[in-house]
C-alpha positions, 0 to 999 in steps of 0.5 A: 732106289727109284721104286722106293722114291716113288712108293714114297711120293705115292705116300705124300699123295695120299696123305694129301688128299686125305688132310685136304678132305679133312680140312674141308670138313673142318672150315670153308675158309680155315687160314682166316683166324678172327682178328683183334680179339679182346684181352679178356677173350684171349685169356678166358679159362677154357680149358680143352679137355673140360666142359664149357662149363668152366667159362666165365662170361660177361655181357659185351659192352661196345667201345665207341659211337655205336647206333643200336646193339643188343645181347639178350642177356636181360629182359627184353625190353625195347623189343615189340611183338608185333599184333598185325591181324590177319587179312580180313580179321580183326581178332586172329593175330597174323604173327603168333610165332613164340620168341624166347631168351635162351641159351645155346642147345650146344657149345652153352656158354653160361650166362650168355643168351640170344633170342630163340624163334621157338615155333614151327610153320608159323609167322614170327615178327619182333622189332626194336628201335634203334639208339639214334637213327642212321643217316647215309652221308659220310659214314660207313654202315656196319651191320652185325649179328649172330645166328645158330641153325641149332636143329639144321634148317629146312626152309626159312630165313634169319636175316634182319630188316632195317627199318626206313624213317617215317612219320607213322612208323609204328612197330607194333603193326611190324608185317611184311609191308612195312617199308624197309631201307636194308635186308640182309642174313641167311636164308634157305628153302630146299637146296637154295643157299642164299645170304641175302643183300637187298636195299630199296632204292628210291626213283629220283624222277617217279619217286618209287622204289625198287628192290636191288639185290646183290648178286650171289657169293661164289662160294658153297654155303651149306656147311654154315646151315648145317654144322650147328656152329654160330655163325658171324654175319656182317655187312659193310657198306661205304660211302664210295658206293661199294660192299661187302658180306662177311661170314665168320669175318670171312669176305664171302661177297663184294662189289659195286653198289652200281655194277653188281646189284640186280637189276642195275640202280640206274637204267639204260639210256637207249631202249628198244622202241616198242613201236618198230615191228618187224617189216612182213617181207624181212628175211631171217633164213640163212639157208634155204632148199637150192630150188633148182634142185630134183630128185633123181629118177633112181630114188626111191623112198619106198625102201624100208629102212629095215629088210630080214637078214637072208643069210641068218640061220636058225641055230641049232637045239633052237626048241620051236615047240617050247613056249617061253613062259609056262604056268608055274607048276607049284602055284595053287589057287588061293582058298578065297579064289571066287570063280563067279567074282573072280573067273577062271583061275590061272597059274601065273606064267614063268621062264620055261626051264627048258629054255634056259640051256637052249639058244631059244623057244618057240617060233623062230624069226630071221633077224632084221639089217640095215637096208642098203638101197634105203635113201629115205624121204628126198630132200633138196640140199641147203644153199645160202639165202641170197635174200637173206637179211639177219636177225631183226631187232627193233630200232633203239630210242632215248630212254624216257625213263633214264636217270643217273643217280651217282650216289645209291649210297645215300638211302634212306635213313634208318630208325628201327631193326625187325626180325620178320620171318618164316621158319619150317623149322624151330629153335634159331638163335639170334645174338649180339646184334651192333650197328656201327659206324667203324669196323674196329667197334665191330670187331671188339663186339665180335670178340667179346661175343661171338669169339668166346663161343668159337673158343667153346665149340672148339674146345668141345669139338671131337678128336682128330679120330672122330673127325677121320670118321665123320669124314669117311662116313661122308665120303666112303672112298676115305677108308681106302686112303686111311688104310693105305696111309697106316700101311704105306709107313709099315711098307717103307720101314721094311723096304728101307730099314730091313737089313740086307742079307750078307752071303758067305762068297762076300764074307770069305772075300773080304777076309781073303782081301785082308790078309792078302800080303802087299807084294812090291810089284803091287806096291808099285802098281798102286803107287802107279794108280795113284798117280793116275788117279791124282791127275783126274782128281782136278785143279783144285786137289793138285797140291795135296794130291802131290803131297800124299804121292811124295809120302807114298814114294818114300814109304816105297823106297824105305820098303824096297831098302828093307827087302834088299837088306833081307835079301844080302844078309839071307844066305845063297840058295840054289833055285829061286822057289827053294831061296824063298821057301828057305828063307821064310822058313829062316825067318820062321825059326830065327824069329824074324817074322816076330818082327815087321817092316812099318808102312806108313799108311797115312793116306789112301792110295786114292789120296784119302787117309788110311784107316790104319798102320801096317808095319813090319819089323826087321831082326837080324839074326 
């Protein structure tokens, strides 16, 4: 029974691991589910085994004060390309990358477009502005959009500016330069994941600015470049001066605008001083040779480390006057071989043949050992420095820099949204774009949007088969799992259902056991057993127990009555062998073992109940 006990938990094991690798498969976070979805996208008509083409789209409509969205459904009005020259010209346009309205490649919900950048190696800027511009005071800042690497992504980026307010704003010279107040999405170059959070930070005491990057999420973010799903990305940022990134409305990123940006929004109030350098007599060696040491007069660095083994023998069938290689005996000259341009032709050399069955060829050389007498180059043993000091460090002055700006929440104010990027790749989709205020208006405008194609690419993804798979086709090692997953319920069937083989001894046993007459001495004795067994049986089955021996005790005597009334009516016989022999043959004849005596057999002889009546009835003759 334990070596089935443990075939079963080695069962449990492998389908684990095999589901664990699945779910890895499927999701980074897959016990997230998107939350307050819209009556209209819960009941949307997809049906599973169907096409997507069955889905009825329309155009999300924000339910609150929201401060720009867009979902390119229709023209693209608002938007600007933007006509920055480059460098040194006036005609050639630094940003001649082609924008498009299109729908998905995949997972195609009809009627629902995004903005598609289409071309390859080239540089793309578009930007709109936005409905009202975005103050930061006292309210949260929620920025929220969609992007599908549709064709994967190689190196480029899909993250949006947020544009600062100024006077001379002008989008259609939209470029690099262009000051901006946030940036934040995706972005990937070789095997560098990042999602990017920046915001430009003013110097209250110089007036300039610094770029202050959020540190990177402690998740693995490949599956989001790579699985051509569209993904949600949302940024959240507080008036308590904290943050957070989303991805599919999972938390992949928090912090403090104050103790998780790099570099830090404020500075130090103590620096080094670049002034103090490091006196010339400072002593940083913790050991030194001991000078009081010498060499000893035996040491001799002469020895070589390595000397020939002389007690190695060359062995034997060694061939000293075979070479190891050989001309290849089937090599001919090529018909183009040129003796005057080329020289003297010479067959490549091979592994002599006769030296494959022989311990070696040619010249034999003892072996070298290790040297026993070599010591190497004296050194004198290390002692503490009795000088020394420690490690210098310039001495620590007031920051003349410092300031401390409680509040790096208030940024400057934003007008105006650009998508300014660089792809080696084409074909990324952009959609629903909404800046907000609250997080519920975020979500509804999710669920119209971004929900509805999540319901589409999962009513479209492959079956649990295919998935299986996809899985092994990454991780090869899984066909083990899966075969020994189909195998292990085979194996436990037999193991557990198989019937046991029944051998002829149990069998004549049995039936010899059942038709075994109870003889009174035996009676007795199992009435004796009973007794014995009710006493072990325990305090709280003492009551019954008594009560089965008193009805056990009365079936006796009445047995015991019947047998001494057969017995005086029996006539007198000379032996008792013969007395017996005659009376079952009297009782043969006379009829009465048509008759049988009634034991009541209500409980076992344990104190159970009995499975049946044996009776035995009495005729006189």
């Amino acid at each position: 029974m334990r070596f089935q006990w443990d075939w079963l938990c080695l069962g449990v094991l492998l389908i684990s691991s095999a589901t664990a690798e699945i779910e890895n498969k499927e999701s980074l976070d897959a016990d997230v589910e998107v939350e307050d979805f819209d009556k209209q996208s819960q009941e949307a008509d997809i049906d599973r085994e169907k096409s997507s083409l069955a889905v009825v789209y329309q155009t999300p409509k924000p339910t609150g004060e929201v401060y720009f969205t867009e979902t390119f459904d229709g023209e693209l009005t608002g938007w600007v390309l933007s006509k920055t020259k480059k460098e040194d010209t006036e005609e050639i346009t630094k940003y001649d990358g082609r924008w498009e309205a299109e729908e998905l490649k995949e997972n195609t919900v009809p009627g629902d477009r995004g903005l598609v950048l289409k071309s390859v190696a080239k540089h793309h800027a578009i930007s709109a502005m936005l409905t009202k511009p975005f103050v930061f005071n006292s309210k949260p800042l929620i920025v929220q959009y969609e992007v599908n690497f549709q064709d994967g992504i190689d190196c480029g980026g899909a993250y949006v500016k947020l544009l600062s307010s100024s006077d001379d704003l002008n989008l259609e010279y939209f470029f690099d330069k262009t000051p901006y107040t946030i940036m934040f999405g995706p972005d990937k170059c070789g095997e560098d994941y990042k999602l990017h959070f920046i915001f430009r930070h003013r110097n209250p005491k110089t007036g300039e600015y610094d770029e202050k990057h959020a540190k990177r999420p402690d998740i693995d973010l490949k599956k989001f470049y790579l699985d051509k799903k569209t993904h949600l990305y949302t940024l959240v940022l507080k008036p308590d001066d904290t943050f957070e990134m989303l991805i599919d409305q999972s938390v992949v990123g928090k912090g403090s605008l104050l103790e998780d940006m790099v570099p830090p929004v404020n500075p130090p109030k103590e620096i080094e001083d670049p002034r103090d350098k490091k006196p010339d007599d400072w002593d940083e060696r913790p050991k030194i040779p001991d000078p009081n040491a010498v060499k000893p007069d035996d040491w001799d660095e002469d020895e070589p480390s390595k000397i020939e083994d002389p007690d190695a023998v060359k062995p034997e069938g060694w061939l000293d006057d075979e070479p190891q290689y050989v001309p290849d005996p089937n090599a001919k000259k090529p018909k183009d071989w040129d003796e005057e341009m080329d020289g003297e032709w010479e067959a490549p050399q091979i592994p002599n043949p006769k030296c494959e069955t022989a311990p070696g060829c040619g010249h034999w050389v003892r072996p070298m050992k290790n040297n026993p007498n070599y010591k190497g180059k004296w050194k004198a043993p290390m002692i503490d420095n009795p000088n020394y000091q420690g490690i210098w460090s310039p001495r620590k002055i007031s920051n003349p820099d410092y300031f401390e700006d409680p509040h790096p929440f208030e940024m400057t104010t934003v007008s105006a949204i650009g998508l300014e990027l660089w792809s080696m790749t084409s074909d990324i989709y952009f959609d629903n774009f909404i800046i907000c205020s609250e997080k519920e208006v975020a979500d509804r405008w999710a669920a119209d949007g971004w929900g509805l194609k999540k319901l589409v690419a999962s009513a479209n993804e492959p079956g649990m088969f295919s998935q299986l798979v996809t899985a092994a086709e990454d991780h090869p090692w899984l066909w083990v799992l899966y075969i020994l997953t189909l195998a292990l319920p085979v194996g436990l069937g037999v193991l557990f259902c198989w019937p046991a083989k029944k051998t002829d001894e149990d069998t004549d046993f049995r039936k010899l056991d059942m038709l075994q007459p109870i003889a009174k001495g035996e009676l007795k004795q199992e009435g004796e057993d009973l007794e014995d067994d009710e006493i072990e049986s325990g305090e709280e089955n003492r009551n019954t127990a008594e009560d089965e021996r008193r009805e056990m005790e009365e079936t006796r005597r009445e047995l015991m009555k019947d047998t001494k009334k057969m017995e005086r009516e029996a006539p007198p016989s000379d032996g008792e062998g013969e007395s017996g022999k005659d009376t079952e043959e009297r009782e043969n004849e006379s009829g009465l073992g048509d008759e049988m005596k009634e034991d009541d057999e209500s409980t076992d002889y344990r104190g159970g109940p009995l499975k049946s009546v044996r009776k035995r009835r009495v005729r006189k003759d």
